[in-house]
C-alpha positions, 0 to 999 in steps of 0.5 A: 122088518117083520114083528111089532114090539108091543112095549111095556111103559109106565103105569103112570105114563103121561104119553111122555114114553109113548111119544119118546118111543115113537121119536126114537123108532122114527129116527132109528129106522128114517135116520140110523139104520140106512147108514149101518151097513156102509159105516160098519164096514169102514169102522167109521165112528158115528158122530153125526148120529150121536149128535142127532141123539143129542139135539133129540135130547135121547143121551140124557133121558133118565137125568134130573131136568134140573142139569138139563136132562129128561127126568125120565124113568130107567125103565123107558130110557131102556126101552130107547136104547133097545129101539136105538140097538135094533137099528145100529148096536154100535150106537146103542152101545155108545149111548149106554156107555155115556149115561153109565158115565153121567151117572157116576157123577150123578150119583156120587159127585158133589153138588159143586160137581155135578152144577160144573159138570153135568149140565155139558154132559147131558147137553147132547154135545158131549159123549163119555167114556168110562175108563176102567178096564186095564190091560192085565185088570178086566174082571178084577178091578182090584188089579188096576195099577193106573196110579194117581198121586196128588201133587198140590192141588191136583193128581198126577196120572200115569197108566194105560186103560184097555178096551175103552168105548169112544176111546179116542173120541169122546169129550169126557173121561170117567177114570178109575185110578189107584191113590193108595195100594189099599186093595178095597179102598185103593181105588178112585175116580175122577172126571175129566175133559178129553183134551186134558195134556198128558192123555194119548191113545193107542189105535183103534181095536180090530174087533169081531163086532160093533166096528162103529164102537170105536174102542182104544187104549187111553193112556195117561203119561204125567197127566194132572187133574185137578183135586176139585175133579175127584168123584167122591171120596178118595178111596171110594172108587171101588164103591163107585165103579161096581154101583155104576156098573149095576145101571150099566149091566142094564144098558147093556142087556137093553142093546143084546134085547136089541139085537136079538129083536133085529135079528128075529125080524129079519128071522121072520121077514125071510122065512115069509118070503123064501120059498122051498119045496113050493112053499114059504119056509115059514109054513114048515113047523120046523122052522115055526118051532125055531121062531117060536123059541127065539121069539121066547127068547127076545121076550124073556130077555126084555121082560129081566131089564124091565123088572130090574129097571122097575125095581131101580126106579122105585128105589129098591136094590136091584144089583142081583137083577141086574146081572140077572139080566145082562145075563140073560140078555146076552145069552138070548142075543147069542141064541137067536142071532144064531138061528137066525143064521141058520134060518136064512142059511146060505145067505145069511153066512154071507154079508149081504144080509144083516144076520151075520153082523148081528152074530157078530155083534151079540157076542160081545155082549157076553163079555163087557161089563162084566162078563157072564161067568162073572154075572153068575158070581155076583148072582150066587153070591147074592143068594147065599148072602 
């Protein structure tokens, strides 16, 4: 497809992120990117490529080896994900959304939690949802009303969650529920397995995008978890959520860089190919210039999830980065998955080429995980901290 990524690995590279880039390069173009179009179409969740994820140990890249994961840097486990969403954004997005959930526990769960929990979750035979997000609370976490009241030695549940990837098929539920009505310290979190009695699911969503993103209402009717499930203090879910969604902006700018670097090459294969006026479009300064500014674009966009990633792996804070990044990210992906567009005009109006899905697909990124106004809150707010 036209351009070669020259990626950035660590200083200290071993081999250990060449060798993995290259696996992943190799499954996303030999395995992935043939079943795309068709399973796109029908809406199908991907299963089968999860699972091929997981037996290549790609779902658990940046975790301790000791809970079975690869003990690699968020930097080249970002670059995974770009390679994996350049081939099948619903998939790139699925695989952010996991590592967003394993990473709660990693980070806040006890030691007995994460020796229970995180081994199954970084196996590559489970996949996680973060339920969050509620109908009337998107970008205000602090108007969940999802209520969990302890009862003995579990909490009872009982609320709906809105816009959950995996919804109805993941084996895992990272949950955000009000314990108190404390607006700061209200909130916690909890783990559970997906066939936990009491928890439904509302029908899959009709989206513009990311149809193998199979996004549903989870719903918790008396549902009972145990005590011992709770991730961190109670009350401290507040504080859980947006440290988790810090990582999670990243995985989301990693897949719009993805998706913006698909829809660039294809951009360019094109315009070496169609012929107009006796000549390759490409050969037009015009549409040199578009390329040039959409190559710009994809660059700028890596470079932003790298340095966050960089400052995450060195232990630094890295918050106002991040958002800085999703940001920039899913603009570019907004931005050059329209002019590829353009550059294949007709054509790429019509579902015969893969532009228009990729227009489709950027959108949302603006959106999820916060959405880009709310970036810029975060990043003022920082500034003028």
């Amino acid at each position: 497809m036209g351009t070669t990524v020259e990626r950035l690995l660590p200083r200290d590279d071993d081999g250990v992120g060449e060798a993995l880039l290259e696996l992943t390069r190799e499954i996303a173009t030999k395995e992935l990117a043939p079943q795309v179009h068709e399973a796109e179409e029908r809406g199908e969740f991907p299963e089968s490529a999860y699972r091929l994820l997981g037996r290549s140990g790609l779902l658990s890249l940046p975790f301790a080896e000791e809970y079975g994961g690869g003990g690699q840097p968020y930097e080249t486990y970002l670059q995974v994900v770009e390679e994996i969403a350049t081939a099948w954004p619903s998939v790139g997005v699925g695989m952010s959304v996991h590592c967003l959930t394993a990473n709660v526990v990693a980070v806040n769960g006890s030691a007995a939690l994460r020796e229970e929990w995180l081994p199954r979750m970084l196996s590559g035979d489970w996949l996680g949802a973060y339920c969050l997000s509620e109908p009337q609370a998107g970008s205000d976490v602090s108007g969940i009303r999802t209520r969990a009241t302890l009862d003995g030695d579990a909490y009872v549940v009982n609320g709906t969650k809105q816009w959950i990837s995996n919804g109805s098929c993941a084996d895992y539920y990272i949950l955000f529920a009000r314990t108190s009505d404390d607006a700061k310290r209200g909130l916690s979190a909890f783990v559970l397995p997906g066939d936990l009695d009491g928890v439904a699911f509302g029908a899959p969503e009709k989206k513009m995008g990311l149809a193998c993103d199979v996004t549903t209402q989870v719903i918790f009717d008396s549902a009972r978890i145990p005590a011992a499930q709770l991730v961190g203090d109670e009350g401290a879910g507040m504080k859980v959520a947006l440290s988790a969604l810090d990582a999670g902006r990243l995985g989301i700018a990693a897949v719009a860089t993805g998706i913006a670097q698909a829809a660039l090459a294809h951009a360019v294969a094109y315009a070496g190919e169609r012929r107009q006026f006796g000549r390759t479009i490409g050969e037009l300064q015009g549409l040199q210039f578009l390329l040039a500014d959409m190559a710009a674009d994809v660059e700028r966009a890596r470079a932003t999830y790298l340095h966050a990633a960089r400052l995450k792996d060195a232990g630094r804070p890295f918050s106002r980065q991040a958002s800085i990044a999703k940001l920039t990210a899913s603009d570019a992906a907004m931005r050059v998955t329209t002019d590829a567009v353009q550059v294949l005009g007709g054509n790429g109006y019509t579902r015969d080429y893969p532009v228009e899905r990729l227009f489709r697909d950027a959108k949302v990124t603006q959106i999820f995980e916060g959405t880009n106004q709310i970036q810029r809150m975060v990043i003022g707010r920082d500034l003028l901290r």
